[in-house]
Backbone as ProteinMPNN parsed JSONL, in Angstrom:
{"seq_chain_A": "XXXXXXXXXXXXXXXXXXXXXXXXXXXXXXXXXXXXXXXXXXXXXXXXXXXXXXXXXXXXXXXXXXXXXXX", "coords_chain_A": {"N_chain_A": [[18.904, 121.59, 65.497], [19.409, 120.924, 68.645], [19.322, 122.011, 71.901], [20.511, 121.566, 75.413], [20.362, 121.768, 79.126], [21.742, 120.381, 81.687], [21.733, 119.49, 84.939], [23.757, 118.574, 87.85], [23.73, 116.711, 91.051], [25.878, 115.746, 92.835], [28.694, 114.086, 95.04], [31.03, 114.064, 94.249], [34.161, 115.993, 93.449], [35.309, 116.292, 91.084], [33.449, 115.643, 88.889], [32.466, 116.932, 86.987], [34.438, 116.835, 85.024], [33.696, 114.224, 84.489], [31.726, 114.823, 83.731], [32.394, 115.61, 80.933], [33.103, 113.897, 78.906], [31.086, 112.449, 78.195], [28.859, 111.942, 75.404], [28.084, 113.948, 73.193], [28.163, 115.993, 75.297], [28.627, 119.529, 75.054], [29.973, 121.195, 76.852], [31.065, 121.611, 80.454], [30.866, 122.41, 83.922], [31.848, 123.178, 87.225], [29.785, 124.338, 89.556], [28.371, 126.305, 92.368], [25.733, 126.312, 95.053], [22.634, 124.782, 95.051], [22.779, 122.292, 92.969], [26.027, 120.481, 91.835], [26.942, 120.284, 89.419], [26.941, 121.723, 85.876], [26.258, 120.432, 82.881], [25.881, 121.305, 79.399], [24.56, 120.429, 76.562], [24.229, 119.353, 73.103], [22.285, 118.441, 70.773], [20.638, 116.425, 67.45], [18.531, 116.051, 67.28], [15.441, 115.934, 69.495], [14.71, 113.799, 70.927], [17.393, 112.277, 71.444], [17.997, 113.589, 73.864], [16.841, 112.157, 75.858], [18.436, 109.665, 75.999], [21.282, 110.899, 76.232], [20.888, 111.922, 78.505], [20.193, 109.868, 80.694], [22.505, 108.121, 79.94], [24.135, 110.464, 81.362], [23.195, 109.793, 84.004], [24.053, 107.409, 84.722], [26.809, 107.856, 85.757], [28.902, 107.737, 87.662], [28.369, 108.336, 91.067], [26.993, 110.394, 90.668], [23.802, 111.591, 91.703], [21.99, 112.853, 91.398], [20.151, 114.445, 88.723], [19.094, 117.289, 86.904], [16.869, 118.059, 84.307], [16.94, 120.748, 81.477], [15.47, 122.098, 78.806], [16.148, 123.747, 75.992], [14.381, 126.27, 74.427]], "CA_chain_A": [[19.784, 121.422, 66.629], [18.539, 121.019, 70.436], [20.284, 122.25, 73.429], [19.66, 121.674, 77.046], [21.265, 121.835, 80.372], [21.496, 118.9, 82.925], [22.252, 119.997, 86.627], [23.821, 117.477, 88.345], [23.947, 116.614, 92.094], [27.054, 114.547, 93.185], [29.463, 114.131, 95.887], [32.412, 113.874, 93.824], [35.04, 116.849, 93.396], [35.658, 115.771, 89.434], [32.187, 115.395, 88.583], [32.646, 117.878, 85.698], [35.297, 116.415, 84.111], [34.079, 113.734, 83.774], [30.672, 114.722, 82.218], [32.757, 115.707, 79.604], [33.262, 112.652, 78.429], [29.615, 112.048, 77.564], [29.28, 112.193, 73.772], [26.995, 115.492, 72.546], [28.407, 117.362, 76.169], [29.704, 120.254, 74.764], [30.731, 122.161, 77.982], [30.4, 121.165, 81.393], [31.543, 123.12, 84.888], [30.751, 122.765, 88.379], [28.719, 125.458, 90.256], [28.331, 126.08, 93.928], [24.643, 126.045, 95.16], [21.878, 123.148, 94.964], [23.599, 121.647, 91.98], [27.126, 120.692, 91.849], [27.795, 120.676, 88.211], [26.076, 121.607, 84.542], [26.751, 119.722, 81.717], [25.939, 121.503, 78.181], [24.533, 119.199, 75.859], [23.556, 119.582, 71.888], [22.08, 116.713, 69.99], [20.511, 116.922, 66.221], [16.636, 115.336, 67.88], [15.122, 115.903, 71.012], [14.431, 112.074, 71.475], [18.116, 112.199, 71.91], [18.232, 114.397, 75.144], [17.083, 111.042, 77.181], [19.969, 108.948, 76.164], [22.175, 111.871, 76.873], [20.887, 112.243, 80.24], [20.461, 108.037, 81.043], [24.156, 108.24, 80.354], [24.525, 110.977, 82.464], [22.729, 109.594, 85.838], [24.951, 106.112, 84.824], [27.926, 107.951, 86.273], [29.762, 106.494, 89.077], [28.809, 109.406, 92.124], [25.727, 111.115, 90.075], [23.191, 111.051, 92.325], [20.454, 113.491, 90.909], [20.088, 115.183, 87.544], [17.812, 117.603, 86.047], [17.08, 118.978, 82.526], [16.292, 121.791, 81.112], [15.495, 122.007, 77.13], [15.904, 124.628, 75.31], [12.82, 126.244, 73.637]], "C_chain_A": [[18.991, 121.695, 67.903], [19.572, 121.188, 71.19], [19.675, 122.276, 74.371], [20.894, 121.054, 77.414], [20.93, 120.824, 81.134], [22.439, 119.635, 84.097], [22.305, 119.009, 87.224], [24.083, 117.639, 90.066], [25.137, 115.551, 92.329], [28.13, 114.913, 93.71], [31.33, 114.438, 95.542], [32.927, 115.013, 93.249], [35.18, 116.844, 91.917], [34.771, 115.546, 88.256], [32.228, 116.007, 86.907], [33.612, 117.216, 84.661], [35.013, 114.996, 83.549], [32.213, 113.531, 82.734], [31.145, 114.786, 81.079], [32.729, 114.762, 78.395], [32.552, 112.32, 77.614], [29.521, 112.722, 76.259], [27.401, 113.403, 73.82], [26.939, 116.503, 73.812], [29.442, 118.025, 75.822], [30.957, 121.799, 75.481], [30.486, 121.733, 79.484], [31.395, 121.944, 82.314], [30.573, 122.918, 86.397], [30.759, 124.207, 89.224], [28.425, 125.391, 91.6], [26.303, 126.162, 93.731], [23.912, 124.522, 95.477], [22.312, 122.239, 94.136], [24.75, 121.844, 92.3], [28.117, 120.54, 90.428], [26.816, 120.943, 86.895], [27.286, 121.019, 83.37], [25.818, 120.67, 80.355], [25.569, 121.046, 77.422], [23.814, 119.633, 74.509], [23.249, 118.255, 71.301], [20.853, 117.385, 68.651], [18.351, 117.178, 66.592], [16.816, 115.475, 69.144], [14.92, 114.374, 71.172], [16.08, 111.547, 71.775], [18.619, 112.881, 73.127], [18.283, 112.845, 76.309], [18.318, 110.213, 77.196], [20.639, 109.663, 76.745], [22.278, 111.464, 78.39], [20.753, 110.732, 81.25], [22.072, 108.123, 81.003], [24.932, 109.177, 81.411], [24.53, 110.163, 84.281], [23.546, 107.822, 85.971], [26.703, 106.346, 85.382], [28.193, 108.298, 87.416], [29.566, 108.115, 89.609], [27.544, 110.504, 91.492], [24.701, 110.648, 91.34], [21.19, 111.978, 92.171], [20.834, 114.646, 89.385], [18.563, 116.05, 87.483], [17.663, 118.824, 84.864], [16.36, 119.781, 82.06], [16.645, 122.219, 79.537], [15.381, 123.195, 76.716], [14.74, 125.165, 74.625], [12.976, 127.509, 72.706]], "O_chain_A": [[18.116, 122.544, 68.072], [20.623, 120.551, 71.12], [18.56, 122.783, 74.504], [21.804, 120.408, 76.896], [19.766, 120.427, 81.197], [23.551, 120.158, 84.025], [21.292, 118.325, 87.37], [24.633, 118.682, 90.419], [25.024, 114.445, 91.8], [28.74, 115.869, 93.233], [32.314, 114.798, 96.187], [32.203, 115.347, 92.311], [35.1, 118.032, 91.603], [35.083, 115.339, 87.083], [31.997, 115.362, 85.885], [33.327, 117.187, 83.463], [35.616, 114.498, 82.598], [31.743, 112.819, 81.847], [30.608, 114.203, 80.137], [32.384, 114.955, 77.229], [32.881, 111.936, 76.492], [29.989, 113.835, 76.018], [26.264, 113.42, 74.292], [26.201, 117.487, 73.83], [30.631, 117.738, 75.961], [31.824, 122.606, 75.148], [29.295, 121.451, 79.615], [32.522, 122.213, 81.897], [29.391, 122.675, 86.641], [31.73, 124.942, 89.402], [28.199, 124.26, 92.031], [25.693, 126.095, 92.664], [24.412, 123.502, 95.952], [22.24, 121.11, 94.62], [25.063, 122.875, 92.894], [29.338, 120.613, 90.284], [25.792, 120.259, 86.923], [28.493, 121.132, 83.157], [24.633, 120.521, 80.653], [26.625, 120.908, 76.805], [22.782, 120.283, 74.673], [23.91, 117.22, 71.388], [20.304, 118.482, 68.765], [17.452, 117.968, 66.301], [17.82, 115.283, 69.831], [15.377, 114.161, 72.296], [16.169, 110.447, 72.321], [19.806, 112.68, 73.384], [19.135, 112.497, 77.126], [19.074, 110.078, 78.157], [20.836, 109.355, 77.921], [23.14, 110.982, 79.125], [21.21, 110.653, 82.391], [22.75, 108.184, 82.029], [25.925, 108.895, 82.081], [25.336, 110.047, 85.204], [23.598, 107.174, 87.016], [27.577, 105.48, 85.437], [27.643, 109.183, 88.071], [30.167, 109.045, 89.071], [27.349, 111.509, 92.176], [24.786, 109.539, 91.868], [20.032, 111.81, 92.554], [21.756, 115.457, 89.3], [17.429, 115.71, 87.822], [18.137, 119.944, 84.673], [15.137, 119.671, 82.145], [17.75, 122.572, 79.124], [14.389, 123.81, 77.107], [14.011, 124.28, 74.178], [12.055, 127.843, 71.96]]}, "name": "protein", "num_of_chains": 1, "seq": "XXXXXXXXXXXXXXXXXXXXXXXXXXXXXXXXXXXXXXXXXXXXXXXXXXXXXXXXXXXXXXXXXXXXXXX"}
């Protein structure tokens, strides 16, 4: 099992809800600071983190991501 965090930048109030959405985010909340939301994410392979996060930065009002893998 792999876990890592994606910090997202984006304008939009809802942002969080609707990382949820994204299949293997298993928590997501938005955070004041330089980021405005983390997304949660487990997947079985690390070669699945990029999809993850390609699906992430494909949502409508994303405007910067960045990931941080578990080790």
């Amino acid at each position: 099992m792999v876990r890592a965090i994606v910090l997202v930048t984006s304008p939009k109030k809802l942002i969080a809800a609707r990382l949820r959405k994204v299949k293997s985010v298993y928590e997501s909340f938005p955070v004041s600071g330089q980021f405005d939301a983390v997304a949660k994410i487990q997947v079985e392979q690390l070669s699945e983190i990029k999809e993850i996060t390609t699906e992430i930065q494909k949502i409508n009002g994303v405007e910067r991501t960045e990931t941080m893998i578990e080790v």
